[in-house]
Each structure stands twice: as structure tokens, then as C-alpha cells.
C-alpha positions as CSV (number, residue, x, y, z in Angstrom):
1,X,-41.3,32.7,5.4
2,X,-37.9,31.0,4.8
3,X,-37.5,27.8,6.3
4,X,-34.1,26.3,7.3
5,X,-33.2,23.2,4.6
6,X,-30.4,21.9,6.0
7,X,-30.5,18.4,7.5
8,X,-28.4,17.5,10.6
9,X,-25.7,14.5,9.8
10,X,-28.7,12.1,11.2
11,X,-31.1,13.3,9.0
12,X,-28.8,12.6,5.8
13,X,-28.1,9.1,7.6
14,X,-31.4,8.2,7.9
15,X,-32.7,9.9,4.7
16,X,-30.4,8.3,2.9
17,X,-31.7,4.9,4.0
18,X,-35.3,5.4,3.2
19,X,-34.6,6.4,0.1
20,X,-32.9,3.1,-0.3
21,X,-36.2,1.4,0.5
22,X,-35.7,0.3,4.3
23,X,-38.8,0.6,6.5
24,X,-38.4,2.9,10.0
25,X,-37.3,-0.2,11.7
26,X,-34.9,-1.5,9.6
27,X,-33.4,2.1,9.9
28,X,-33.9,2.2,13.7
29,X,-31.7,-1.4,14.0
30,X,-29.3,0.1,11.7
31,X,-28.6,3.1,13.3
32,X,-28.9,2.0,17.1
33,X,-32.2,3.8,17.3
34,X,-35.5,3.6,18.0
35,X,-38.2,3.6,15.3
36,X,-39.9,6.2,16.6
37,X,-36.7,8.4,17.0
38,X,-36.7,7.8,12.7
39,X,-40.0,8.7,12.7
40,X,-39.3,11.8,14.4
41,X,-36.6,12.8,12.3
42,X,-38.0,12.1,9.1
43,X,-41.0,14.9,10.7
44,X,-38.7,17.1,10.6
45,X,-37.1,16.7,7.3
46,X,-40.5,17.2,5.7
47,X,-40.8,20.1,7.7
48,X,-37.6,21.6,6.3
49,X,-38.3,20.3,3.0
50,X,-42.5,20.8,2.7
51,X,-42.9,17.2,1.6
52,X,-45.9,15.2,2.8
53,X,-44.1,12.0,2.2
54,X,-40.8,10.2,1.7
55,X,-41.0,10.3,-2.0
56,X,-40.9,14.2,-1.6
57,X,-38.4,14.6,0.8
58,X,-36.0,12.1,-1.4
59,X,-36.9,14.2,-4.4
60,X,-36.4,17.8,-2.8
61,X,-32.9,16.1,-0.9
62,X,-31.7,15.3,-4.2
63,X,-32.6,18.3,-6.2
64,X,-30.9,21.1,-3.3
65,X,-28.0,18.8,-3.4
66,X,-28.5,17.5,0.2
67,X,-28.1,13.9,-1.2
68,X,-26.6,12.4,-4.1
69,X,-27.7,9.3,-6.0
70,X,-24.0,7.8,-5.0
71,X,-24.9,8.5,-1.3
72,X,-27.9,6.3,-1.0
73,X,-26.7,2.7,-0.9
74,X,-28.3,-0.3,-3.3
75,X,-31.1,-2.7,-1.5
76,X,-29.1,-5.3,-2.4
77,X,-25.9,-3.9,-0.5
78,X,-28.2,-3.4,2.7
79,X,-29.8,-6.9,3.1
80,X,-25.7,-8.4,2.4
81,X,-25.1,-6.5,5.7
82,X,-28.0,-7.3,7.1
């Protein structure tokens, strides 16, 4: 069964933040969310993606092309706009 690997613009925004190392709620504050609305979407990116864990989900992103290493912004960048 095929399974649809596309993520939504919020999913690529909040992907792109874990990737960069930030915890749910750093993410959540960021975005004007709620942690467990991050949690929810990061659920479903595994699901699209058949990763168990960030790690996986970051990998698979950036092998199909979803992100790029450009796209996900440097710790150091985040806590200056902290």
C-alpha cells in the first residue's frame, strides 16, 4: 500500500525546526501552537514517512527532497531570536 508523503506547509514548518534541535515546546511558542498540536503533527509525518523517530523522519524528509539542509535553520540562529 502506497502512502501519501507529502507534508502540509506546517509539517515542513515544524519539521524543519526539530530537525534544528528545538524540543515540541520550543516549536509550539514559535509557531503560536500548542505542544501537543506539534506532537500531533509530527504523528503524522512519521506516518507518511514510516519513521519511528525524529531522526527518521529528518532523514527520509531530506532524502525525497521534502527538506533541504538550507531550509532547516542553525541552533544558533534560533536562540538569537529567541
Amino acid at each position: 500500500m502506497s502512502r501519501r508523503r507529502t507534508l502540509t506547509k506546517r509539517e515542513l514548518q515544524i519539521l524543519r525546526l526539530v530537525a534544528s534541535g528545538c524540543r515540541y515546546d520550543t516549536v509550539a511558542e514559535k509557531l503560536g501552537i500548542s505542544s501537543r498540536t506539534v506532537g500531533h503533527h509530527m504523528g503524522r509525518i512519521f506516518i507518511k514517512f514510516d519513521a519511528l523517530d525524529k531522526l527518521e523522519a529528518t532523514i527520509e524528509a531530506l532524502r525525497n527532497g521534502s527538506i533541504t539542509l538550507e531550509q532547516i535553520p542553525k541552533r544558533e540562529v534560533l536562540e538569537e531570536n529567541h
